[in-house]
N, C-alpha and C positions, 0 to 999 in steps of 0.2 A: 252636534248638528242635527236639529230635528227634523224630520219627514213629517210631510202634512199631503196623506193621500186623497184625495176625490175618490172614494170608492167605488160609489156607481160608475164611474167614467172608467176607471182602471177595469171594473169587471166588463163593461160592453167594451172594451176595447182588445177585451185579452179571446184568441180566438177559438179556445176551448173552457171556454165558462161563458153560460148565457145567463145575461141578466134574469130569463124566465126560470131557473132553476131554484126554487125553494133553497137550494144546498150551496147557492153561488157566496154567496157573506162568507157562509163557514168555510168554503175552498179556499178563497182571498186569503183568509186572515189566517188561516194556516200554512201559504206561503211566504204571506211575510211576517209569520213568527220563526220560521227560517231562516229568510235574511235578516232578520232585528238579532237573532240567535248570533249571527255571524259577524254582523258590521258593531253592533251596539248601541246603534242609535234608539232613541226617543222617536215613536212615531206613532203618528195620530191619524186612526183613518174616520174619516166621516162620509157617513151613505145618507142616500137620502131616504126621505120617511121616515117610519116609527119601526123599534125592533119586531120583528115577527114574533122571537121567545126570547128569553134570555139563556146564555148559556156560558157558564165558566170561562168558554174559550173566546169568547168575546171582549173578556180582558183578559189575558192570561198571564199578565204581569204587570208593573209599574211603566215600563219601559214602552207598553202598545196600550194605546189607548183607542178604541170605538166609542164615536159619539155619532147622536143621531141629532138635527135640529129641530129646534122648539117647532109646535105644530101650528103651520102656516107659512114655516119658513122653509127655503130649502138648502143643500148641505153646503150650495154656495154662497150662502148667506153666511154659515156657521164657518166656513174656511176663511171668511172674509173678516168674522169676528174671532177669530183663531189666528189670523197676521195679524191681528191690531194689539194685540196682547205681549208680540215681541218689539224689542227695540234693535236687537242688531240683525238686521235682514241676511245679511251677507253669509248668516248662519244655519239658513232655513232654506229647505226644499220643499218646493212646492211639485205636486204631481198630479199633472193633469191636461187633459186636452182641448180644455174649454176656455176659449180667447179670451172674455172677461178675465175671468181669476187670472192668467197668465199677463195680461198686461196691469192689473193691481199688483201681481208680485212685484215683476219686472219694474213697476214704478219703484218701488220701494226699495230695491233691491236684493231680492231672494233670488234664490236659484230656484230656474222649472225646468221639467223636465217631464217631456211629452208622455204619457200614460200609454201607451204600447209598448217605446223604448223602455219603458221600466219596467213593464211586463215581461220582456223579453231578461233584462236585468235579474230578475226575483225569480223565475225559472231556471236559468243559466244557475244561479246559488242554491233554488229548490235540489237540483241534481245533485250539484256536485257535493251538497251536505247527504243529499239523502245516498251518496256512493262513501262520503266517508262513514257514515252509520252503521251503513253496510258490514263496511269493512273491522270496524269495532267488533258488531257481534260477532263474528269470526274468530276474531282475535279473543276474543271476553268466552268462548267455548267451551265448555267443559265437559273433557270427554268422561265418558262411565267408564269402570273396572270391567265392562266385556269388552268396549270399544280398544281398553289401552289393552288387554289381553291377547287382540288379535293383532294389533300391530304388535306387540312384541314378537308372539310368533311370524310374523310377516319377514320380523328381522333379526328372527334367529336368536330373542334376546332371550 
């Protein structure tokens, strides 16, 4: 089931990332290579304009795709030639908070789902991966020969 995000719309929509932040693309797409890390899905995010730089993490796998639409168009244009490319609707999420696109899904049959409500979404999975990580490295630890030398003494060993 692919995701097909409006990225400029998820970024002004999300209430600590501002569209004006040079750093806003790379914030986004670091969050949902979080949630893509955890659900599995296929997801396509499109911003609009032209890239600022390019950077590794702009695609950072097969699975996340950034595109940016041809110059003149904009990313709702490129979301619009981005549905027309699938035949089963009923398998695609569409993410965003702008009436057009949402009623184009909706005709056709996709799933939308309002660009706040998934911001809140992509967060809530931001955390709760970046607590299991956490708790990895903890576990993944490894103590030095003075560390394990004081606990023994600690316990008499």
């Amino acid at each position: 089931m692919p995701y097909i995000i409006d990225g400029n719309n998820l970024i002004g929509s999300s209430p600590d990332i501002s569209l004006e932040d040079a750093n806003s693309r790379t914030e986004i797409i670091a969050i949902v290579k979080k949630f893509q890390k955890k659900k599995k899905n296929k997801i396509i995010i499109v911003f609009d304009g032209e890239p600022t730089t390019f950077s590794p993490e702009e695609n950072p796998n097969e699975k996340i795709i950034v595109k940016y639409p041809p110059i003149g168009d904009s990313a709702d244009d490129e979301i619009k030639r981005i549905l027309e490319g699938y035949t089963h609707f009923k398998d695609v999420i569409l993410i965003t908070s702008d009436r057009e696109l949402k009623d184009v899904a909706k005709k056709k049959g996709a799933k939308v789902i309002n660009s706040i409500e998934f911001y809140y979404e992509l967060k809530r999975v931001y955390r709760a991966t970046g607590r299991i990580e956490m708790k990895q490295k903890r576990i993944d630890t490894e103590l030095s020969e003075g560390e394990v030398d004081q606990w023994m003494k600690i316990f008499d060993k």
